[in-house]
N, C-alpha and C positions, 0 to 999 in steps of 0.2 A: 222232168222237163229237160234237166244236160242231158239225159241219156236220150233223148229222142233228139237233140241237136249234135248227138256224137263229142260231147266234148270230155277231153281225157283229162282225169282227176289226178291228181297227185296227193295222197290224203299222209298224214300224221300216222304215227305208229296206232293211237287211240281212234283214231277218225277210220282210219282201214278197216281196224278189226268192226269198228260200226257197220260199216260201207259192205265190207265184204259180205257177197252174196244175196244183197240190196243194190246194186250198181253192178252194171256190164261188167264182165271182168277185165274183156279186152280196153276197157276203157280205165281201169283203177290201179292205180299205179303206186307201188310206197314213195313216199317224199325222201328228200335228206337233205340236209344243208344246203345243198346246191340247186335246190328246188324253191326256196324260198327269195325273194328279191328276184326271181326269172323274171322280165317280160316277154311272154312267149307271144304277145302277137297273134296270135290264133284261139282256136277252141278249148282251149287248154286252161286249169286252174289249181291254186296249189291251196288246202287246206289244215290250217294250222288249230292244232286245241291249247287253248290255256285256261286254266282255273280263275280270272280276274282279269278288270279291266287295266289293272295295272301290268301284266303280265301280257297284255295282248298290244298294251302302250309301247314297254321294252319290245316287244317281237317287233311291233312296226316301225318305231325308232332305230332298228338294228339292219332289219331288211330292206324297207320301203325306199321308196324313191324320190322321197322327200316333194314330192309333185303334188299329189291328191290322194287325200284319206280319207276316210268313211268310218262311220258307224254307224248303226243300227239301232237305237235303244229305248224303253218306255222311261228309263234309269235318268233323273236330269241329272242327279250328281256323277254319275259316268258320263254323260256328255260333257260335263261341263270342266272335268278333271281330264278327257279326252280333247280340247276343244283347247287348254295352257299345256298340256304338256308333249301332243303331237308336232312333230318337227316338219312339219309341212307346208310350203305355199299354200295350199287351199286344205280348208276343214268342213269337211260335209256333216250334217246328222240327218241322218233319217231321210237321203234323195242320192240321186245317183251321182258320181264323180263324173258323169260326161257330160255336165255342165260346164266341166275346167275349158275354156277356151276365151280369149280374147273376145270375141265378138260376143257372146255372151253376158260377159261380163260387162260391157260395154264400153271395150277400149277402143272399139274398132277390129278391123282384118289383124289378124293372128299374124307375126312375123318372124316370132321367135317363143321359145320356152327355154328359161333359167330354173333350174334348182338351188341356185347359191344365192346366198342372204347377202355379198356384196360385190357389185355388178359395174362402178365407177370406174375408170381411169382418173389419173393427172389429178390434178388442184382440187379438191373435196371440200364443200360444206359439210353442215348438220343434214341438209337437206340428202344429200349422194349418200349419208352414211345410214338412214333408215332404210326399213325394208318393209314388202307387205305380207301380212296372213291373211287371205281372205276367210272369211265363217258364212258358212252357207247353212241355213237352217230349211229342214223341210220337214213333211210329212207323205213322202211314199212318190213324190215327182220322179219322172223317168223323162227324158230325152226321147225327143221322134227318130 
């Protein structure tokens, strides 16, 4: 299905030698450091392997953009070890991240997006110094 939408892979040393000659070539591309944490904006995706959920916690924790994270899982003790120790605004399982918006959520029209846990000026309560994680739980929802 990426290949019939043209979208160019960026795969792991492990994940290429998979990929290779199962995916377009023009389209597969080797990954490296600098492909990881991209928002490329476009058709474009970077795939990373690791052996554990905890391995794929650190990759996201290291890369990610502390915005929206996801997993996939039938696993509840990986969601749920995923769900305390991703560093992220929003925590998805099992449904799409293009739920993350304001209105959605139902703050109202969208005016702004933070990735930083503290967002106050000036004179701070308790109240100024929390933050929120949303957890969004699903089962295979996608976005229109």
């Amino acid at each position: 299905m990426c290949a019939d939408k043209n979208v160019t892979v960026y795969a792991d040393a492990k994940a290429y030698r998979y990929l290779k000659g199962k995916y377009p070539a023009g389209l597969l591309m080797k990954a490296d450091n600098s492909s990881f944490g991209m928002e490329f904006l476009s058709y474009k995706m970077t795939i990373k392997t690791v052996a554990s959920v905890g391995d794929a916690i650190q990759h996201i924790n290291t890369y990610g953009s502390k915005h929206s994270e996801a997993i996939i899982s039938g696993d509840k003790k990986n969601i749920e070890l995923f769900k305390l120790q991703v560093d992220a605004s929003s925590i998805y399982t099992n449904t799409s991240t293009a739920f993350t918006d304001g209105a959605e959520f139902g703050l109202g029209a969208e005016i702004g997006i933070s990735t930083q846990k503290l967002h106050a000026r000036g004179p701070m309560a308790l109240e100024a110094l929390t933050t929120y994680k949303w957890i969004i739980d699903g089962n295979g929802q996608i976005r229109q």
